[in-house]
C-alpha positions as CSV (number, residue, x, y, z in Angstrom):
1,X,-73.1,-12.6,22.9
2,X,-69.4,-11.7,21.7
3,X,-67.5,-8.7,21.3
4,X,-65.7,-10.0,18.5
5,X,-66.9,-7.9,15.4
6,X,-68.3,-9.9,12.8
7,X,-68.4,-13.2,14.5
8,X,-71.0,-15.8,13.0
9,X,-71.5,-18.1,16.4
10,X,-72.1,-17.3,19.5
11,X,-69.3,-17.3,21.9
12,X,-68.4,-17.5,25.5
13,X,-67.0,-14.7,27.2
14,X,-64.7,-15.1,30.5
15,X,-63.6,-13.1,32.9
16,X,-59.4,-13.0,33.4
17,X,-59.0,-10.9,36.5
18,X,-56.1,-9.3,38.1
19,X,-55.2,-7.9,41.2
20,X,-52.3,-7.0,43.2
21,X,-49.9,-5.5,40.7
22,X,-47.8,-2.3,40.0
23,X,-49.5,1.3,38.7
24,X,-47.7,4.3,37.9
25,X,-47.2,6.9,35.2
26,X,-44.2,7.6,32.3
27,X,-43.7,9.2,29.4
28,X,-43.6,6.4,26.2
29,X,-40.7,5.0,25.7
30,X,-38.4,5.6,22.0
31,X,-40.4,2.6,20.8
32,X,-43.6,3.5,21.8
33,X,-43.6,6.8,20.6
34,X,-42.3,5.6,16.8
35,X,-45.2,3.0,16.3
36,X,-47.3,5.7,18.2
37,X,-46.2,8.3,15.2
38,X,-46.9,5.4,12.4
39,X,-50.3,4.8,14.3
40,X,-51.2,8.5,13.7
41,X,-50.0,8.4,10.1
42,X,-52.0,5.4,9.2
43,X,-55.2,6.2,11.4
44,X,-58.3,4.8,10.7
45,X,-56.3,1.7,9.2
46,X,-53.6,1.3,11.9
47,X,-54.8,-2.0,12.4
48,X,-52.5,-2.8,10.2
49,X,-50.3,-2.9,13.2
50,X,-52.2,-5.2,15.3
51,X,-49.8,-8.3,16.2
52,X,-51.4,-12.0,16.7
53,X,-50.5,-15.2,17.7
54,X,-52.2,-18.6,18.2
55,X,-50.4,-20.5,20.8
56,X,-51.6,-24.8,20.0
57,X,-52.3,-26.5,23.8
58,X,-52.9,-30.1,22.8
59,X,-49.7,-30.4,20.6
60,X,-47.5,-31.5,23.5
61,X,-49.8,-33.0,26.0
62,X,-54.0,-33.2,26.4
63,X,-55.9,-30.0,25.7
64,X,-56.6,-27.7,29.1
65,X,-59.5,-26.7,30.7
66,X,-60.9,-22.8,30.8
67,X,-60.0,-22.5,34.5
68,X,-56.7,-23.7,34.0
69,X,-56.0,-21.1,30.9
70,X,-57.8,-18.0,32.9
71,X,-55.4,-18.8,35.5
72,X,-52.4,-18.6,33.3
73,X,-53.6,-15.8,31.5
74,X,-53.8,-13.6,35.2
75,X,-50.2,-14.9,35.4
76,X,-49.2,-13.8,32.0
77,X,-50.8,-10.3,32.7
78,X,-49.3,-9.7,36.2
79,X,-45.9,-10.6,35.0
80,X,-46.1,-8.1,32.2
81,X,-46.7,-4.9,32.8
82,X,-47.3,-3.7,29.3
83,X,-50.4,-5.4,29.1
84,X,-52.0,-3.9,31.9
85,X,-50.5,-0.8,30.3
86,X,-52.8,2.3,28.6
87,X,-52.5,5.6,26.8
88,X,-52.5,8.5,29.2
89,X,-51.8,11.9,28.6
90,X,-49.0,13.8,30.5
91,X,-49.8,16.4,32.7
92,X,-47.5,19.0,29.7
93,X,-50.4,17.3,27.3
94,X,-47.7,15.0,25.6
95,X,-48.5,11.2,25.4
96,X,-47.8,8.7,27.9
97,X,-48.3,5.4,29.8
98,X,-50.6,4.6,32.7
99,X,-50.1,1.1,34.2
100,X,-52.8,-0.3,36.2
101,X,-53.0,-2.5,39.0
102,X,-56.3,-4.4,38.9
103,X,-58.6,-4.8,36.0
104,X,-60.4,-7.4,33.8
105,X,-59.7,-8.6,30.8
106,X,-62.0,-10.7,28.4
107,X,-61.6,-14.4,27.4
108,X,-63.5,-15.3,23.9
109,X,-64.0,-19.1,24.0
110,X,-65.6,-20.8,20.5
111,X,-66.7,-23.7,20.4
112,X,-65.1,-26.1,17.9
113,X,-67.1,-29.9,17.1
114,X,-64.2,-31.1,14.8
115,X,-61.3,-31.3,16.2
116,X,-59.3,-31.5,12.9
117,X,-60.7,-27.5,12.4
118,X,-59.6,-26.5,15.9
119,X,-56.4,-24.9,14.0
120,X,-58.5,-22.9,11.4
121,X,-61.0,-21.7,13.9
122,X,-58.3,-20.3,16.0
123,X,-56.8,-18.4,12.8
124,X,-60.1,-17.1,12.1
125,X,-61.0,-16.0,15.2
126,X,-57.4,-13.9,15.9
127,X,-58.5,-12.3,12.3
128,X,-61.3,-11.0,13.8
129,X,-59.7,-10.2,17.0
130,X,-57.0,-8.1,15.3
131,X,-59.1,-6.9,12.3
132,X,-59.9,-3.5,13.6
133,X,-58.2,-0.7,15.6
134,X,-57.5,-1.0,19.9
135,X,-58.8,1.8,21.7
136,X,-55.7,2.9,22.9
137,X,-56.7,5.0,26.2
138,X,-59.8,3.2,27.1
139,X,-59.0,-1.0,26.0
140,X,-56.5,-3.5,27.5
141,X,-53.8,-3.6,24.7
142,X,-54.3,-7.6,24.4
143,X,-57.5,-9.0,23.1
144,X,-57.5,-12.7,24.4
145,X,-59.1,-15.9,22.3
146,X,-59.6,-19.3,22.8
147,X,-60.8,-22.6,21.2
148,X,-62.8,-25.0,23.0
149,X,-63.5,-28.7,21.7
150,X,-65.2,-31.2,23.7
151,X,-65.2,-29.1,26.9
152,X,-61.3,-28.6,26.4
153,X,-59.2,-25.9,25.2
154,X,-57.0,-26.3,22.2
155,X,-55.7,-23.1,21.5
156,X,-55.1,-20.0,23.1
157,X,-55.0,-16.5,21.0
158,X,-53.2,-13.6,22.0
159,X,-54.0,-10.1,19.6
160,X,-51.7,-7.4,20.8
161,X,-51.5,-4.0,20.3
162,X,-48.5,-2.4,18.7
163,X,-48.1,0.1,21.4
164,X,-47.8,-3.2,24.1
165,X,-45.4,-5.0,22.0
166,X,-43.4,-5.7,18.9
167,X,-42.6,-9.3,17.9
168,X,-40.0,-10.2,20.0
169,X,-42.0,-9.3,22.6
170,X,-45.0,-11.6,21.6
171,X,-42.7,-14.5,21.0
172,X,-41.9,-14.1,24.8
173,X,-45.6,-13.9,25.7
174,X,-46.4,-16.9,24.0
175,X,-43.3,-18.8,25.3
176,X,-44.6,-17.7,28.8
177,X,-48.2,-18.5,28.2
178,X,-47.0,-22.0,26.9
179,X,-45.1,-22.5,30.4
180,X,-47.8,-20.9,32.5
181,X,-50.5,-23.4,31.3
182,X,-47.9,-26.6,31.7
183,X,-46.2,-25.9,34.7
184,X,-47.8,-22.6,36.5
185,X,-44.5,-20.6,36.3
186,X,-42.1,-19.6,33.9
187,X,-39.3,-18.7,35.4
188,X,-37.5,-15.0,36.1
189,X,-39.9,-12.3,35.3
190,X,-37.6,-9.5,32.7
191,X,-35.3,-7.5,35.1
192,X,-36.1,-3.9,33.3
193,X,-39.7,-2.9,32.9
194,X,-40.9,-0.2,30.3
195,X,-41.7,2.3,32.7
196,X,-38.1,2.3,34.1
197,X,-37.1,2.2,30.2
198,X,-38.9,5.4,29.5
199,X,-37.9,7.0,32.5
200,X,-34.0,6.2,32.1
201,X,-34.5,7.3,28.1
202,X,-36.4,10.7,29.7
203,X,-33.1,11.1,31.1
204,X,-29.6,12.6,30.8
205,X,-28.1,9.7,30.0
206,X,-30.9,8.4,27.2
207,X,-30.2,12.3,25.8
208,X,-26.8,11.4,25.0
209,X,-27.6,7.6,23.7
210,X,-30.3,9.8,21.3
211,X,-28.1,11.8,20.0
212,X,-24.9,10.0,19.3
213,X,-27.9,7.7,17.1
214,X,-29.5,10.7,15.4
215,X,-26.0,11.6,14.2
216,X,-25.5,8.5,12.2
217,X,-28.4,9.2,10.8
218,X,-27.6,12.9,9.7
219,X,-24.1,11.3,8.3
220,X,-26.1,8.4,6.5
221,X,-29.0,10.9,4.9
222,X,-26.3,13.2,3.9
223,X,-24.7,10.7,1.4
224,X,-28.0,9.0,-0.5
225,X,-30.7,10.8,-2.2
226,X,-33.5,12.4,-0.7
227,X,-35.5,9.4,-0.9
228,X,-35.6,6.0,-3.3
229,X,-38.6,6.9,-5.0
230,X,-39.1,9.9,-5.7
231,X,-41.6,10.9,-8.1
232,X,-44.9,8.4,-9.2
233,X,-44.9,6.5,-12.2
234,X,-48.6,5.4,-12.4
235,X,-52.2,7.2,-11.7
236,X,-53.5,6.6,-7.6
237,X,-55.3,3.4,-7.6
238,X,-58.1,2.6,-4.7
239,X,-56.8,0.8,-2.5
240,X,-53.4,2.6,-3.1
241,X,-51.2,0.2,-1.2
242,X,-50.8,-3.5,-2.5
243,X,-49.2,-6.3,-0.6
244,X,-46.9,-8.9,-3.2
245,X,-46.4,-12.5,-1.4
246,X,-43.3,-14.6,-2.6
247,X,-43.4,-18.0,-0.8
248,X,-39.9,-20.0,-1.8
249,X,-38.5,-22.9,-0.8
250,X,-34.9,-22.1,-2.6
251,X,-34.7,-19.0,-0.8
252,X,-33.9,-20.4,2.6
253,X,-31.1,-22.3,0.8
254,X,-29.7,-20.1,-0.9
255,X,-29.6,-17.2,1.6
256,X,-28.0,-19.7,3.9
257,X,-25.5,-20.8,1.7
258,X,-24.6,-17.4,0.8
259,X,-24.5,-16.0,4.3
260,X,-21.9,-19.1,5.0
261,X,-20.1,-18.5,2.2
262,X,-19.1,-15.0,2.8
263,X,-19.5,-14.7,6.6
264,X,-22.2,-12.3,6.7
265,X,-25.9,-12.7,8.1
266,X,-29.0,-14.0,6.2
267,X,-30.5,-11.1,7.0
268,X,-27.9,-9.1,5.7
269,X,-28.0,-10.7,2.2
270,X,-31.7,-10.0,1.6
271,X,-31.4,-6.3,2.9
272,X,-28.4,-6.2,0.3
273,X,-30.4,-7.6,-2.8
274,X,-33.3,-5.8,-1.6
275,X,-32.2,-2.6,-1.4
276,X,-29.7,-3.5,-4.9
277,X,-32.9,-3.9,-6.6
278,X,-34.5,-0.7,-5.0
279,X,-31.4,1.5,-6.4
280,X,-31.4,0.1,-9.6
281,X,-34.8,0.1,-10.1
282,X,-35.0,3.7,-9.4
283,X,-31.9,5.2,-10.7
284,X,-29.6,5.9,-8.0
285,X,-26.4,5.4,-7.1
286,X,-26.6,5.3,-3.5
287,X,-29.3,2.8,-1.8
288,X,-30.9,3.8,1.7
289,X,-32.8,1.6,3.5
290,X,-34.6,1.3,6.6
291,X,-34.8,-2.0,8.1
292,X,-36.3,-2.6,11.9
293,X,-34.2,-2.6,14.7
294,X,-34.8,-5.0,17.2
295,X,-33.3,-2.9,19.9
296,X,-32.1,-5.9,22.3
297,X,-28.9,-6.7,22.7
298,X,-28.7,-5.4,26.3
299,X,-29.3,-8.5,28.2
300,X,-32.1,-6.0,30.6
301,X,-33.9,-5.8,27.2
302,X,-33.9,-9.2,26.1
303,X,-37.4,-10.6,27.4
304,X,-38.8,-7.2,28.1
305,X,-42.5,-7.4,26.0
306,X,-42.3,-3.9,24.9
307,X,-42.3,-2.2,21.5
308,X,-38.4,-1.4,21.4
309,X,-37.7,-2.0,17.6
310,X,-37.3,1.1,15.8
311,X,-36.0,1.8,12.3
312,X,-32.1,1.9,11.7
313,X,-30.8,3.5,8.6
314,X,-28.0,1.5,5.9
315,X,-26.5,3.6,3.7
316,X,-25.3,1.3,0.9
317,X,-23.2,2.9,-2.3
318,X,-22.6,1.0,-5.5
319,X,-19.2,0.9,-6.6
320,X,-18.2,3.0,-9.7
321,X,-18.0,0.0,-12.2
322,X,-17.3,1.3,-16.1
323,X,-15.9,-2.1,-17.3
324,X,-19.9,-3.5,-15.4
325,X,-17.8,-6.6,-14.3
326,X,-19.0,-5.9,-10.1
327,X,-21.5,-8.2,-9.3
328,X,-23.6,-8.6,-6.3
329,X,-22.0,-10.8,-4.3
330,X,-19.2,-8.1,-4.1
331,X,-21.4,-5.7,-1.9
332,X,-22.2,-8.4,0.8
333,X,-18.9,-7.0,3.1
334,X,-19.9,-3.5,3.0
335,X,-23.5,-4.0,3.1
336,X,-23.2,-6.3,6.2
337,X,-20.7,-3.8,7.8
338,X,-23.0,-1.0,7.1
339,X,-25.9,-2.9,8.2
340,X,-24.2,-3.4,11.9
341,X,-23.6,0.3,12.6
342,X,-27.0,1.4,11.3
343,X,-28.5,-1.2,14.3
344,X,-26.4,0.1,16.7
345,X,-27.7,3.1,16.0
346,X,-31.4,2.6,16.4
347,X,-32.6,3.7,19.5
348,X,-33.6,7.3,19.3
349,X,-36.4,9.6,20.3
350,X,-38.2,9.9,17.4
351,X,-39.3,13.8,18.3
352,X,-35.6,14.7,17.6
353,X,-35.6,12.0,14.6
354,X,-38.7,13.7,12.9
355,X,-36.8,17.3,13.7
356,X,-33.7,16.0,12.0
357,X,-35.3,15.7,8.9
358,X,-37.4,18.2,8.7
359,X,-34.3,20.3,9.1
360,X,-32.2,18.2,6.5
361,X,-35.2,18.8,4.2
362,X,-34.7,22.5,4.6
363,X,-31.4,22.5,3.9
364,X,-31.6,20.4,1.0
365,X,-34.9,22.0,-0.7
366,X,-36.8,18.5,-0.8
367,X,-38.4,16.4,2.0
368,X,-35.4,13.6,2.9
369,X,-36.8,10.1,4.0
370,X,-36.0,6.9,2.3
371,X,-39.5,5.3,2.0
372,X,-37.6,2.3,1.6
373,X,-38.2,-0.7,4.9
374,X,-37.2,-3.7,5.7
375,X,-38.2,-6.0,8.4
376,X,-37.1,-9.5,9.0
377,X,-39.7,-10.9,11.2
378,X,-37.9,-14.1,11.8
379,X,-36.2,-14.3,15.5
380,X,-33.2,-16.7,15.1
381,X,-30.3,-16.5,12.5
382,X,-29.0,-19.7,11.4
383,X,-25.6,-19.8,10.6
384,X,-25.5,-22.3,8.5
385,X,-27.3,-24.3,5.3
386,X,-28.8,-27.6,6.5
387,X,-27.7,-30.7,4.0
388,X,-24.3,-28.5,2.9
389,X,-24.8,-25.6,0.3
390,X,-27.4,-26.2,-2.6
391,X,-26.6,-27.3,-6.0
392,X,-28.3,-25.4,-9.0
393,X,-30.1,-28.3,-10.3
394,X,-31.3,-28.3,-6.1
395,X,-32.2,-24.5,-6.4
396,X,-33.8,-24.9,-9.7
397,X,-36.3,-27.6,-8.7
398,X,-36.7,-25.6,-5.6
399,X,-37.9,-22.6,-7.0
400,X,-40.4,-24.8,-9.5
401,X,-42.2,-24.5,-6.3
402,X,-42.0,-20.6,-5.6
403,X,-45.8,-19.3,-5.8
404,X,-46.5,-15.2,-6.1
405,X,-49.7,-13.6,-5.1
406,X,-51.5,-10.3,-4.3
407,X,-52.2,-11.4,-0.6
408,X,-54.0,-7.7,0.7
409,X,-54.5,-4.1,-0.3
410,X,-54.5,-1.0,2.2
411,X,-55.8,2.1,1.6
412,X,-53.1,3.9,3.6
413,X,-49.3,3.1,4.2
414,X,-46.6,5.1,5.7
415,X,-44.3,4.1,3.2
416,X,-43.9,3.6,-0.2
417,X,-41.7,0.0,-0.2
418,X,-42.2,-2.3,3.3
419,X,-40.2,-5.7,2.8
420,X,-41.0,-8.0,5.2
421,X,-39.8,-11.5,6.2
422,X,-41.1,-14.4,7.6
423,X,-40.3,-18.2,7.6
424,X,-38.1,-21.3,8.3
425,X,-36.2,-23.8,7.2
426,X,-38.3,-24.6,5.2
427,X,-39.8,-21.4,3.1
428,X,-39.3,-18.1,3.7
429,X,-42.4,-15.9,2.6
430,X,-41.2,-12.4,1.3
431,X,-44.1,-9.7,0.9
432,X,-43.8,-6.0,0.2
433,X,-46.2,-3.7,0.4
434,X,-45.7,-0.6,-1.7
435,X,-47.5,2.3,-3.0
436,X,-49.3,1.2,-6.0
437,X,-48.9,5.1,-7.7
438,X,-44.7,4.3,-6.9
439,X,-44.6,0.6,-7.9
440,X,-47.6,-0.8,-10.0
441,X,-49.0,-4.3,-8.9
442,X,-46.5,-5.8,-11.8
443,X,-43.4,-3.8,-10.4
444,X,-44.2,-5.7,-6.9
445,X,-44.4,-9.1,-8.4
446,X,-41.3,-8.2,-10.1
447,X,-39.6,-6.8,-7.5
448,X,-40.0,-10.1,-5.7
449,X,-39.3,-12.0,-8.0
450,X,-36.0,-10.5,-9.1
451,X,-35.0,-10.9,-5.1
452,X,-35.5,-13.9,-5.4
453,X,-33.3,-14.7,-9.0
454,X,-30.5,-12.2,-7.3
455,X,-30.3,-14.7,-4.5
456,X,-30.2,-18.2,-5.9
457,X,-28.0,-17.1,-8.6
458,X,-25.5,-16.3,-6.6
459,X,-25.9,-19.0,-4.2
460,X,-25.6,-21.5,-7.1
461,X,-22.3,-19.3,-8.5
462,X,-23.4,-17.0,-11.1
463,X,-24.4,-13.8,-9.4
464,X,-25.5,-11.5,-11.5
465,X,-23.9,-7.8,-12.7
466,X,-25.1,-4.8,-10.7
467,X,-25.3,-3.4,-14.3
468,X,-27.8,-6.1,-14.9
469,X,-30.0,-5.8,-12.5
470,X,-32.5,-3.1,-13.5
471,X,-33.4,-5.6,-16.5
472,X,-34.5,-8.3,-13.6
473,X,-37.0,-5.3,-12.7
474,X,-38.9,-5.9,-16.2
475,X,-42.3,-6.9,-15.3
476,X,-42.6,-9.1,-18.5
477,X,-40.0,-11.5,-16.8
478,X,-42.8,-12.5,-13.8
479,X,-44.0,-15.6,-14.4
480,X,-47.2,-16.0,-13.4
């Protein structure tokens, strides 16, 4: 029997005990209590949230056996508290976190005869592990996977709960999995836990933190419009929410040789055509976005596995340009500037951040959020373009190979525009998911697409006129 909804074999179930560790009871932390909003706001389908990872084990050496990887696993759970970590409520009735000492946990093994599917099987079976919602008080906050071929485990599969960790976080779990398994350690455990995060932030000193961020916030909000899309343009479709895919191989060149060029991030230069395109697209003058905050640069922080990444707030304003001569490429100082402070200032509770609006909104008549996200999934920022920058006869044949699908639909969003990266060196895959009644299925493609144009223009040294980029927006310029 399996608990794995919708499962087609039969698989094994094991038992991953542990014993022996901390317990106690806090308030969430700032992080915990933002994805914990977003959760309520997208409730029944906040699996959207759910995080995966398949972690190979015959890559770099033979496979393992079960014993070996339940041991590891105990290891991994021990030495992270948030996955031994459920929903309580507070004795006041507010939301908090209960961390348990002892428990179980269940191991899914399937079965794989060919060893050249062992890859595939472990992909579809963290699909169905992360397919549908965690029981947030009463289920371990990890669903754990495996793939077994000729007595031997291949892969192991790690489904984790938003409210346990964001995706630095899981990067660190499978880093430590990966050393458990080889060697049986991995090294110092994090030096901060979260329940001495949310007790420090439940504090005098996290008050102050909170408030010097909310009022970069209030300064940002003050100067943009209410919010970049502000009234639909097309009838409600079922599913509402569509999800565009842009997979390009130029794009990693060109942001790289952009980001070199003018001594600003990679990161920074997407968020900049991104949200470009966004105020242009929508008439303003002012573009505010909100991309995620990763929240670690205190070295305490760095390999806690925790949700800390909150949104931050970039306030970017187009130059007055009458003669239209500005072109993109001139907003990459300010944006990356911009783009700095609004990180610094991402760490909040969200309680005070949701009363801040809801008082701006008074003040202003209209409800003020930007609907507008970014998040660049990718963990390392490479400073510069492998091979030297990229001709444009390079970038041209490069993005010969750029394909553009409709990838998933959601029936319910918290957003209206959610830009989020992933990739290498090799490609960089760019989806947004938007609100189908805000931006139509053909806006999304074109959306993407006209990132994409923005980017490797200007990389090959013809950036386009921020008076020209509303026509990039025309959905009759997607190809197909």
């Amino acid at each position: 029997m399996s608990p794995v909804a919708g499962a087609a074999v039969r698989d094994d179930v094991l038992a991953v005990p542990f014993a022996g560790g901390g317990r106690g009871t806090a308030p969430l932390t700032w992080g915990q209590r933002a994805i914990w909003h977003a959760i309520g706001r997208t409730a029944p389908n906040d699996h959207y949230f759910n995080l995966g990872r398949v972690l190979p084990l015959a890559d770099r050496g033979a496979p393992v056996d079960a014993a070996r990887l339940v041991d590891a696993l105990t290891a991994l759970v021990l030495r992270h508290e948030a996955l031994r970590t459920r929903l309580a409520e507070l004795p006041d009735g507010s939301p908090g976190q209960r961390l348990h000492g002892e428990g179980r946990l269940d191991l899914v093994v399937r079965d794989e005869p060919d060893p050249d599917r062992a890859g595939r099987t472990a992909e579809e079976l963290l699909a169905e592990l992360s397919g549908h919602r965690f029981g947030y008080a009463d289920e371990w906050p990890v669903r754990l996977g495996a793939v077994r071929h000729a007595g031997r485990i291949t892969h192991a599969v790690l489904a984790l709960c938003h409210l346990a960790s964001d995706g630095h976080g899981a990067e660190v779990l499978v880093r430590d999995l990966r050393l458990l398994v080889r060697r049986g350690s991995a090294g110092p455990v994090s030096p901060r836990t979260p329940l001495e995060l949310a007790r420090r932030q439940a504090g005098e000193a996290g008050r102050r933190s909170g408030e010097a961020a909310l009022a970069h916030w209030e300064r940002g909000l003050a100067q943009a419009p209410p919010t970049m899309f502000a009234a639909p343009v097309a009838a409600p479709r079922s599913p509402a929410f569509w999800t565009g895919r842009l997979v390009s191989a130029a794009l990693p060149r060109a942001v790289d040789a952009l980001a070199a060029r003018h001594g600003v991030s990679g990161s920074s230069v997407l968020l900049t055509a991104a949200a470009a395109l966004v105020a242009a697209g929508q008439g303003h003058r002012v573009a505010a976005v909100m991309p995620i905050a990763g929240n670690r640069a205190a070295a305490d922080r760095r390999t806690m596995v925790s949700t800390l990444s909150q949104d931050a707030l970039v306030v970017l304003p187009l130059p007055d340009d009458p003669a239209g001569t500005a072109v993109f490429t001139d907003l990459l100082p300010g944006a990356f500037a911009a783009s700095l402070a609004g990180y610094r200032a991402a760490s909040y509770d969200p309680a005070e951040w949701d009363a801040l609006l809801e008082r701006m909104a008074r003040e202003r008549g209209t409800e003020v959020h930007p609907y507008c996200c970014f998040n660049d999934m990718r963990l390392t920022e490479r400073s510069a373009a492998p091979g030297g920058a990229p001709d444009a006869g390079e970038l041209a044949r490069l993005r010969g190979r750029t394909v553009l699908d409709f990838p998933a639909t959601q029936e319910r969003v918290a957003c209206r525009y959610c830009l989020h990266l992933t990739g290498d060196d090799a490609e960089l895959t760019v989806t947004l998911t938007a609100d189908t009644a805000y931006l139509p299925p053909e806006a999304i493609h074109a959306h993407l697409r006209a990132l994409e144009e923005v980017v490797v223009a200007s990389a090959a040294g013809a950036p386009p006129r921020l008076a020209d980029l509303g026509g990039l927006l025309d959905p009759s310029r997607a190809r197909t």
